[in-house]
Structures are given as C-alpha cells and as structure tokens.
N, C-alpha and C positions, 0 to 999 in steps of 0.2 A: 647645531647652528651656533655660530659664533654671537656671543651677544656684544651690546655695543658698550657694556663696562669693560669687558674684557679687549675689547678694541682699542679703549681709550687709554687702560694700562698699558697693554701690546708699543704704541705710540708716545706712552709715555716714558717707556725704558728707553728706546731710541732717539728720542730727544735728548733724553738725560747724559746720554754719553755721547752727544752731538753728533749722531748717525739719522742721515736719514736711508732706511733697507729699501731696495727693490723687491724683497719678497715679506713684507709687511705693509700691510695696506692702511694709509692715512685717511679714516673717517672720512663725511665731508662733515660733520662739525667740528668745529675747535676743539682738541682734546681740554683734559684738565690742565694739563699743565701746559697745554699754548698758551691757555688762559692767564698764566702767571708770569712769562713772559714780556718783557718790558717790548714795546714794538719798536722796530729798529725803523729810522728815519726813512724814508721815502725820496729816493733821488728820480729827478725828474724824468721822464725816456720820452723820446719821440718827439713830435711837434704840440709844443701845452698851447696853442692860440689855436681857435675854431677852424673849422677849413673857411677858406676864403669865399666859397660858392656856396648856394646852398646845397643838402645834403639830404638826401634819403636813406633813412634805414630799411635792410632787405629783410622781406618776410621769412620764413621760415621755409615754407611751399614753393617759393623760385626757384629759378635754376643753380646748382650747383657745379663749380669744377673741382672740388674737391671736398671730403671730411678729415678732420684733422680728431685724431686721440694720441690720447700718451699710454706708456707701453709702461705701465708701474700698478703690476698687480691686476688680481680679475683677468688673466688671462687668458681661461677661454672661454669668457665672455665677447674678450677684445676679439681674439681669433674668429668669432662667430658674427661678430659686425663689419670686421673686413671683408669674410663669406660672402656676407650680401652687398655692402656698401663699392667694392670694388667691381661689382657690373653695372653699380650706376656711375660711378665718377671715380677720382683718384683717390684712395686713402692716403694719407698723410701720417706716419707713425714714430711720432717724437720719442727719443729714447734718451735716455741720461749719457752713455755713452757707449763704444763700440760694442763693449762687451752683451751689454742689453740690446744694441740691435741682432748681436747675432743669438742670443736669448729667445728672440722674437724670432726671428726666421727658425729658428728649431721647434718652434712651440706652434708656427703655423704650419712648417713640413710634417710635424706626426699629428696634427689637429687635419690636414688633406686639403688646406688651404693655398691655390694656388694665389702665390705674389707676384710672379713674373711678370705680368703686367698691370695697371693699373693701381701700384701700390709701389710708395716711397718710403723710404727708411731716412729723418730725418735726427740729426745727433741734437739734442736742446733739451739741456738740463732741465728737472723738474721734481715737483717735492710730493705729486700726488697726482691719481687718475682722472679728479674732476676738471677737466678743461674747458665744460660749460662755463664754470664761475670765472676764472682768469682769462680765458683765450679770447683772443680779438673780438670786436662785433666789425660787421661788415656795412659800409654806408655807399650810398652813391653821390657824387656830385651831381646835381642837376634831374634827377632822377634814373638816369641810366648812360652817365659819365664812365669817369672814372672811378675805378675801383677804388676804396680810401679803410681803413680798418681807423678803430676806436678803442683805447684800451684804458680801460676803467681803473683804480686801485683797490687792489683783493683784500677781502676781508678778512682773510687768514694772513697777516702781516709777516706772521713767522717761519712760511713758508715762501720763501723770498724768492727762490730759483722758480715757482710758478708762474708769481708777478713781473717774470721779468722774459719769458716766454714767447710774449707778444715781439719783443724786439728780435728772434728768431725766425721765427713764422715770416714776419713782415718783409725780410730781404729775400727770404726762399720764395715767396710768390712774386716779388718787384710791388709790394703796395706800399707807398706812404704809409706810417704809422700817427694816430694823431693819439695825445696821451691827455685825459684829467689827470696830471701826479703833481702839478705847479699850480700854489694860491695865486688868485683867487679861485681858478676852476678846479680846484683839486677833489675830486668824489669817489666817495667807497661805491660802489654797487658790484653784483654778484649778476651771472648771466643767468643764471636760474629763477632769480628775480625778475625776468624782463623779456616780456613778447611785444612784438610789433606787428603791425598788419600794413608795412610796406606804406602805408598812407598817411603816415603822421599821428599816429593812435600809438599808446602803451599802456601796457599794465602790468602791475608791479605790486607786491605785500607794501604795506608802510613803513617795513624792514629798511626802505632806502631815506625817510626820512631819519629814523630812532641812529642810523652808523651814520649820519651827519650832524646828528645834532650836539649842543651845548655837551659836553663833558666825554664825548665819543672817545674808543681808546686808541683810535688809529693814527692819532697827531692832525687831522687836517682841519682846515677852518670850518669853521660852525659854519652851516647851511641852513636858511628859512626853505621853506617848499618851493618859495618861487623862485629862490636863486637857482635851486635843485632843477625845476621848470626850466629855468635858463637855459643851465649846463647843456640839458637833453636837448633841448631844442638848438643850442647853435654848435653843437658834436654832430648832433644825431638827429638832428632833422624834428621830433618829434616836438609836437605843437601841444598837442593833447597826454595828457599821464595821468592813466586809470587809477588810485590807487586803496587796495581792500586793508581790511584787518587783516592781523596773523589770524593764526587757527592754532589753538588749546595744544594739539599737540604731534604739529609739523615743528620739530625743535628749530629747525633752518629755516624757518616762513621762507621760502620760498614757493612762486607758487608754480613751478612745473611738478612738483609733487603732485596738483590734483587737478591741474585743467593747462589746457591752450588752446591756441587758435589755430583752425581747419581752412580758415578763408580769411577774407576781412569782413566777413557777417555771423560768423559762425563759432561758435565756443562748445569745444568736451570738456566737459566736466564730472570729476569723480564725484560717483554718491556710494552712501555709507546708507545703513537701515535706519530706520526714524531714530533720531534720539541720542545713534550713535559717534560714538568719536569726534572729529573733526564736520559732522555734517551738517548741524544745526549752522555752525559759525560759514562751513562752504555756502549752505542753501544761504543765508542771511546778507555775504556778499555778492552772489550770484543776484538775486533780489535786489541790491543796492545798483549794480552797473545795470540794470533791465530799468529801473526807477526811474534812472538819472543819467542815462549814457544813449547814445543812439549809434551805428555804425556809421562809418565814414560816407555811406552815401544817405546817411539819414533815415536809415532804418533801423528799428527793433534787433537786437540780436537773437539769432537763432540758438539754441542748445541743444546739445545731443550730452545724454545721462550713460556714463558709462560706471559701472561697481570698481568700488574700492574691495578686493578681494580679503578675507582674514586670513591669520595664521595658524593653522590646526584650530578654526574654531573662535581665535581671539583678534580684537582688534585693538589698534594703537592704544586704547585706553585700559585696553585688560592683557598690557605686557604683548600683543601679536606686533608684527613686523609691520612698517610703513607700507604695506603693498597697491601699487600706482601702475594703472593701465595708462595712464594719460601721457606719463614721463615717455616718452616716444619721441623720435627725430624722423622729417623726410629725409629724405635720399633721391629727389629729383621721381622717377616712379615707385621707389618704393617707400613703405614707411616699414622702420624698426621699431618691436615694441616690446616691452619687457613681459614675459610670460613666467608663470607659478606653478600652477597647480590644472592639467586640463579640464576640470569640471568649472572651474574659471573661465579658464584661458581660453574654450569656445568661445564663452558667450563674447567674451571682450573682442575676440576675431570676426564674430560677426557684425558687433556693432561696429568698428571699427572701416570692413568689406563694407555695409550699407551705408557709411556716411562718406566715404570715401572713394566713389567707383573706378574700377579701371587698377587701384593701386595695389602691387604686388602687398599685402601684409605678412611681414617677416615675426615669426615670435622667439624671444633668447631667453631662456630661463635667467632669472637673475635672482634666485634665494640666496646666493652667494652674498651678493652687495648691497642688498637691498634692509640689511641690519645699520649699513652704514650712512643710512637715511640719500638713496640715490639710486638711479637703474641707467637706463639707456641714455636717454636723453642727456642727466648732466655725464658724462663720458664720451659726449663727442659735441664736433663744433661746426657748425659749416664754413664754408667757402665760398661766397657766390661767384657765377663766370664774373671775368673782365668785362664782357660785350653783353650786357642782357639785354633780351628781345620782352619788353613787358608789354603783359594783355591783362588788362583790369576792366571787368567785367560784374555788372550786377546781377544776379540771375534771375530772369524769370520767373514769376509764380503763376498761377491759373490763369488762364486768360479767359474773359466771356464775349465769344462771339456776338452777342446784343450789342457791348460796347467799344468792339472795334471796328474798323474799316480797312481794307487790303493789307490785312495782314497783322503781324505780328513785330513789331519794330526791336532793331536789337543795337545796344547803345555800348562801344569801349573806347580807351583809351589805350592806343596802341603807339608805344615808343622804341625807338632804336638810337644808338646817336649818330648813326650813318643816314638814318630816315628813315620809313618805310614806305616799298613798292608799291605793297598789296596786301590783300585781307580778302578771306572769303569765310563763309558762314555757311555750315556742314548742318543738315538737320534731316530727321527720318522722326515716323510716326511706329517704325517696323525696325528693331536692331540685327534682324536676320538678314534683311534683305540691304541693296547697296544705301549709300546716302546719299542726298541730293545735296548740292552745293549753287547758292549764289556770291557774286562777289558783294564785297564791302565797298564804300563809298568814303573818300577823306572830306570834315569843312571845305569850305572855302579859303579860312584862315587856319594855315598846317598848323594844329597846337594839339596833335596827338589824337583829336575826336576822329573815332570813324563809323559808319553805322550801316546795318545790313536792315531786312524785312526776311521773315519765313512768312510764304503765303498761309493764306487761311485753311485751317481742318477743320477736318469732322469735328461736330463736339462727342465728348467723350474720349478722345482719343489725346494721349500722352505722347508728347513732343520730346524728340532728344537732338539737343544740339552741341557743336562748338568752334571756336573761334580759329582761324591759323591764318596766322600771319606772316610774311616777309619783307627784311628787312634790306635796304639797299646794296648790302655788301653779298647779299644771298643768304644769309643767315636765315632758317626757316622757325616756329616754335609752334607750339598749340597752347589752349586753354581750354580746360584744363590740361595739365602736360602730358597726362595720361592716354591723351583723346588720339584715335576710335575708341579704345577700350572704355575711359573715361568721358562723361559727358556733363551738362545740365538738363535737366527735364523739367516741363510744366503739363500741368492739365489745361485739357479745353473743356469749357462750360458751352452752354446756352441757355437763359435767362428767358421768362415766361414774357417778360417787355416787349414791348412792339420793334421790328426793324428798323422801320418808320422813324428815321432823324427825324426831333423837335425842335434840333438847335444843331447848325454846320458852323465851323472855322472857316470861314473864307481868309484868302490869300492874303496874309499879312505885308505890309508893304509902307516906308522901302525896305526890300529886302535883296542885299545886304543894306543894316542900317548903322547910323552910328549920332541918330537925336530922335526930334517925337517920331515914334511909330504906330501905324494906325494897324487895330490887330478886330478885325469886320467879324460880325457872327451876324447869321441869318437865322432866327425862330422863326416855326411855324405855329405855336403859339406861345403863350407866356411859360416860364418854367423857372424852379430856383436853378443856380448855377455859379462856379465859379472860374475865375482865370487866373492859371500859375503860371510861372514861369518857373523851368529847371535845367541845368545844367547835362552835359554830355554823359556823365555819371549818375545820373538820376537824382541830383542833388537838388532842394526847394531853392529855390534863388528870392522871388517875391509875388507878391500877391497881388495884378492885377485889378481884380475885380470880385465881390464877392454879393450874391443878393438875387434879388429877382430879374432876369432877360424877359425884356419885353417885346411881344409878337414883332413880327417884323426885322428890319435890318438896323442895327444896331453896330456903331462903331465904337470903341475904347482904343485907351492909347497906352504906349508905354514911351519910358523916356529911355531909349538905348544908349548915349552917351554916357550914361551912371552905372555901365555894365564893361567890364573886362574886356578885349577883345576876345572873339570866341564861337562857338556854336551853342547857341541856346533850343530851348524847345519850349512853346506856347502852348500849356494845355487845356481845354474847355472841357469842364466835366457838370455834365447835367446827371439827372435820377438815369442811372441803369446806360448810359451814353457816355463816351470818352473819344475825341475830337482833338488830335496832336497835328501840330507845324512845325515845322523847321525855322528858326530866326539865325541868323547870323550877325553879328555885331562885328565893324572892323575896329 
C-alpha cells in the first residue's frame, strides 16, 4: 500500500518540473511543496454579488440529474461509480483532454462498463480527482426555482485548473454560476467541509473559520465568523452554520471523513473503540451539536453509530489508514459507499440497509485512495434536477392511542414551481400485502402545507408510510424517493389512562383568522395542561397557555395578526391526552 509520504514525494517531483500526470495521483492534502508555493492571485469567475432571490441549498438525498467526477487517477474505482451511478442519473466525466477521455472509455470498455447511455464525456481541465472540494454546490432560488451553482475558492490554490472547473460545468448544464472569488465576499471553503439539510442548517469543522482568518495563505480578506455567516447565508441560503472542532488526526478536518446527514434529523456518524483515535474528539462534538442544536423542525437529532474500520489491526493513530464508512454519496436510490475489508464491510452494509430502507447499498473497495485521506464521497459531486418536486416531512414516532383521536395526522411541505396537483399518503400495517392510500389535503393559503390523516390501529402494530406527490406539469416524486421499497414507520402504543377525554379543543374560530382568535376547550374536570401553537413542519411557534384548565368551558385567545400568513396547528396537551386543530392565518 502506498503510503502518504510517498505520495507526497510522487507529487512533489511533478510539480517540480511543472507537470501535472494523469497517471499520478494528487493527495487530497496539500503536498510539501504546495505548501511552499507562493499562491497565485485569484481572478474573479462568475457572478461575485449574491443571487438576487432568496436561495436554498440542496441536500444531499434530493433528486439528482446528474454526478459529476473527474477522470485523473483511481480509475477503477471511478469505473465502478459509473457502474452504479449511471442507472440512477447521468454521470458527468471531466477529462483534462481528448486523449483522457478516450483513456476513460478504454478503461470502462475492459472494466464491462456500459457508457452508451447515461454517461457524458465532458473535456475541463483539472489538477486532481477530489471534486467534492472544488466542484460547484448547488442552490435553488426561492426553494425550488431555478437551478443556480455556488463556487467557493479551493483551498489548494496551486491547483488552479480545479478552481476554475466550475466555469466548465456551469455552461455544460445552462446554470448561472455565482462565485465568492471578489472582496468583500471572497471565501475559501472545501465541500467536504460542508453538509446541509436542504433547510437552512450547515455543518462544518472550524477549518472554514482558521482559511479565513487574519494571516490565511490564500490572499483573501480576513473574515470574523459572522461575515463568514453572511457569505453562507446570502450564497447559499444557510441561516444556521453548525460549526465542531477538528479531530487530532483527520489531517483535512474535514468532516465527511466521519459523519453526514441521512435526513434533515438524522446524523451517521463514525465511532472508533473508547479511547481511540479521532473518537474521543468525534464523541465530544457529536455531544456539543445534541447540547446546543436542535433540528430544523425543532427536534433532537437522531444518531446512527457506524465503525470507523482499522488497517491490518491499526488505527489513524498507530500509522493504520483513515478508513470511513460514512464518506458515502446518494445517487437518487441508491447510496455508494466505500468498502475495505468484508469482516467490515457487512456490518457497515447492514447498518447502513437499516437506517436507510428501500436504498440500493452499492460497496467500492477503496484501499487504493483512501491513503490519500478520501473515498467516495470527496470524488464525486452532485447535480440536482432543474425542476425539483420537494416533499419535506417529519417522521413520526410512537403514537399512543389514549392520546389521539381519528387518527393519526401527517404534516409536509410540498413544493413545485409549477404548483402542486396533488398528494396522497400510502400507509400499511402489513408490507406483504397492498397499501392503502388516502389523499392529502392543501391550506387554504397555498404556501406549500399540505396534510393527510392514517386512521387509527391496532396498538401494537407498526405503521409504514409515505408521501407522493404531483406536481402541476405532471411531474410525479415520492418520499422517501425510494418508496414502496422505501418507507417511514412508527409504533402504536395504548396507555393504561382512561379513553375518557378530561379536556376537548373545541372549534377555534374565526377561522380563517387574521386578529384575536378565541381557541375554546371544554374540561370535564380540572387538569394541568397546555396550549401551543406550531407550524405545518412541526415547528413550536408560541405558547398559548400553560397551567391549571379549570372544569368547565373555558376560552383563551391568541392574537393571529402577529403570525405569518399560513396553516398553523393549536395543540391542547393534557396528562396522557393530545387534542390538535387546524388554524389558518390569512
């Protein structure tokens, strides 16, 4: 196995005689002697002023029309991502020039890889295979606008034909390109540094504050955190920026090395044995975002613990290789994931098959590259569709028949920018037998809410649902996108409490309202209790009421004109009791 001194030599003879080889593979950290390289000025590309709308960044898990990799080395590795990524969407395969594409088609012809279809040969020079860190991100305007790409300045300066990549890419798909490379907004960051959960959430090592700040070697203006905050937020939508410590010894803190997001509630994250390597410092930030962070619909994050694998034996800190199950990319149904060793590589297919159902899991051995501190992940890029059909969805957890009434209520936000038709909500207690389906229901004010009910079960019995919607032009999707195969499931309880409501929601009114609104509850006797109000995403909005309900009927108010237009939900939660309304605000 090649190790990473010897890499950095390798890289370093090639630079020396100002080559850079297609068949010598450039690290993804800086060699030595990048390092000693004076950085060459930063000319500006693309559009450096904000988009003019606002702007979402696309999660990782959305729909795809294409993966883009470059064809420089690790080649059949590469060949073995086109295998799979070319029956979900188009690969995209950047080559330095003609010569390397036809390199590439002979290396996929004797590897048995069909290209003929769904796979491009794209000429755009390049200095290296990581195209996580340099290649476009992808934003929407307005949340499911137009398509817009964002292209960062690469922390590898000297690698100039990478950083400049993005202006390739961008006219082969027709996207505007918008650039940080002009002060004031000008920022280093690395895409391997940086997940999003499609909602306005990111997270990132502190890697993007240390390449901004006072004395940085990349030439660009010093950056406080919150200018940094800024940049993200009027690029890239992102309001929120998670950001951990490095780890001892991820040399690239970056942090797809050991975790990403599965949903927008959900984080894999790699563990190491007590004590070992990088896991004290993983477990210690993992801890900090659960402390201090909630998910975008205001809940706790979820974790799923996946092994950081050793090398014969050894881990990062006793000379073994960076080995990372997490560095993984969707591919629309499926996920690619980097595989070692199979006394490993089950268990990580497993965990992987149960936190993710329905999804094809692809494994590519990567002992090859994974010296060069990288695997799947940073070597490829997505592409979201032009037209995405988005379904955001909280999932369900237990439900207790004591505390509900007709059913089981089910809350997303469903966008298109043609509009959407229609929605129906697929759910079985049996995945053998067919599914039932009711339709979904929009506000009154279209602003994306739309909501279904699954009637009530058995308790005891495990609910599997999901969302499909369409979109005005005919465009269909699911959620999860994997669904039938794919679902979300919850359990049914029943609770020893009495049937017997203590305390009803009666009919809030006026409804639709848009000043004081009178929200009635009826006890039949006294009970503690409270009144919230939350949004179409199961977000808390405000606190009504919170104390003892006293027997009888009882009116409280809220003030609706101080609320968004929108679809809200009033909820009455007494001991063992839970009492939901529908309010509409115009």
């Amino acid at each position: 196995m090649r190790t990473k001194s010897t890499l950095t030599f390798l890289a370093a003879m090639f630079f020396a005689g100002g080559l850079f080889s297609q068949t010598i593979d450039l690290p993804r950290f800086a060699t030595d002697l990048e390092r000693q390289i004076a950085s060459p000025p930063f000319l500006p590309i693309g559009i450096t002023t904000p988009p003019s709308t606002p702007v979402r960044t696309m999660a990782e898990w959305e729909e795809l029309q294409a993966l883009i990799i470059t064809w420089n080395g690790q080649t059949t590795i590469l060949a073995e991502i086109v295998r799979a990524a070319r029956e979900e969407c188009m690969v995209v395969i950047c080559c330095e020039n003609q010569t390397v594409v036809t390199q590439a088609k002979t290396k996929l012809t004797s590897s048995g890889v069909d290209f003929s279809t769904n796979v491009t040969f794209l000429v755009a020079p390049n200095n290296s295979i990581w195209v996580r860190d340099y290649g476009p991100n992808c934003v929407y305007a307005n949340d499911v606008d137009s398509l817009y790409f964002v292209d960062w300045i690469y922390n590898r300066p000297t690698r100039t034909k990478d950083d400049t990549i993005a202006t390739t890419i961008a006219p082969f798909f027709n996207v505007p390109l918008y650039s940080t490379s002009a002060a004031p907004t000008d920022l280093v960051n690395t895409g391997g540094n940086f997940m999003s959960d499609g909602m306005g959430t990111a997270f990132a090592s502190s890697l993007i504050l240390d390449e901004n700040e006072f004395g940085n070697p990349y030439n660009v203006s010093v950056k406080t955190e919150s200018q940094i905050d800024g940049i993200l937020s009027d690029f890239m939508g992102i309001d929120r920026y998670i950001k951990m410590n490095p780890l001892p010894y991820d040399v690239i803190h970056h942090i797809d090395m050991h975790m990403k997001l599965l949903d927008e509630e959900t984080l894999i994250v790699g563990e190491y044995p007590a004590g070992v390597a990088d896991g004290p410092q993983i477990e210690a930030n993992i801890q900090y975002v659960l402390s201090n962070f909630q998910t975008s619909f205001g809940t706790p994050y979820k974790i799923v613990r996946i092994p950081m694998p050793p090398e014969s034996g050894q881990y990062p800190n006793t000379t073994g290789d960076y080995r990372t199950y997490a560095n993984a990319v969707f591919v629309n149904k499926s996920i690619i994931v980097p595989f070692y060793e199979t006394q490993f590589d089950t268990t990580a297919q497993r965990v992987w098959e149960e936190a993710m159902p329905g999804y094809n899991v692809v494994g590519i051995n990567c002992n090859s590259i994974i010296p060069s501190l990288g695997a799947i992940h940073c070597i490829t890029k997505e592409v979201g569709v032009s037209d995405p059909l988005r379904i955001v969805h909280q999932a369900l957890h237990c439900q207790d028949n004591s505390a509900t009434s007709g059913g089981y209520p089910i809350y997303a936000t469903i966008q298109h920018r043609s509009g959407v038709s229609g929605a129906k909500l697929f759910y079985t207690t049996d995945l053998s037998t067919p599914w039932q389906s009711s339709d979904m229901w929009q506000g009154i004010v279209p602003n994306g809410d739309w909501f279904g009910n699954i009637p009530t079960q058995t308790a005891g019995s495990i609910v599997y649902y999901y969302i499909e919607a369409v979109a005005a032009n005919g465009k269909t999707i699911t959620r999860p996108i994997t669904a039938p195969d794919g679902w979300w499931k919850f359990c049914v309880t029943q609770s020893s409490n009495t049937l017997n409501p203590l305390a009803e929601l009666k009919e809030i009114y006026p409804n639709p309202a848009s000043a004081i609104t009178v929200v009635p509850v009826q006890s039949s006797s006294k009970s503690f209790g409270s009144i919230v109000v939350f949004n179409s995403l199961g977000q808390f909005v405000q606190e009504i009421f919170k104390g003892e309900i006293p027997s009888g009927n009882t009116n409280y108010f809220l003030d609706a004109g101080k609320l968004a237009s929108g679809t809200y939900f009033v909820k009455l939660q007494t001991a063992g009791q839970l009492r939901v309304k529908k309010l509409v605000v115009r």
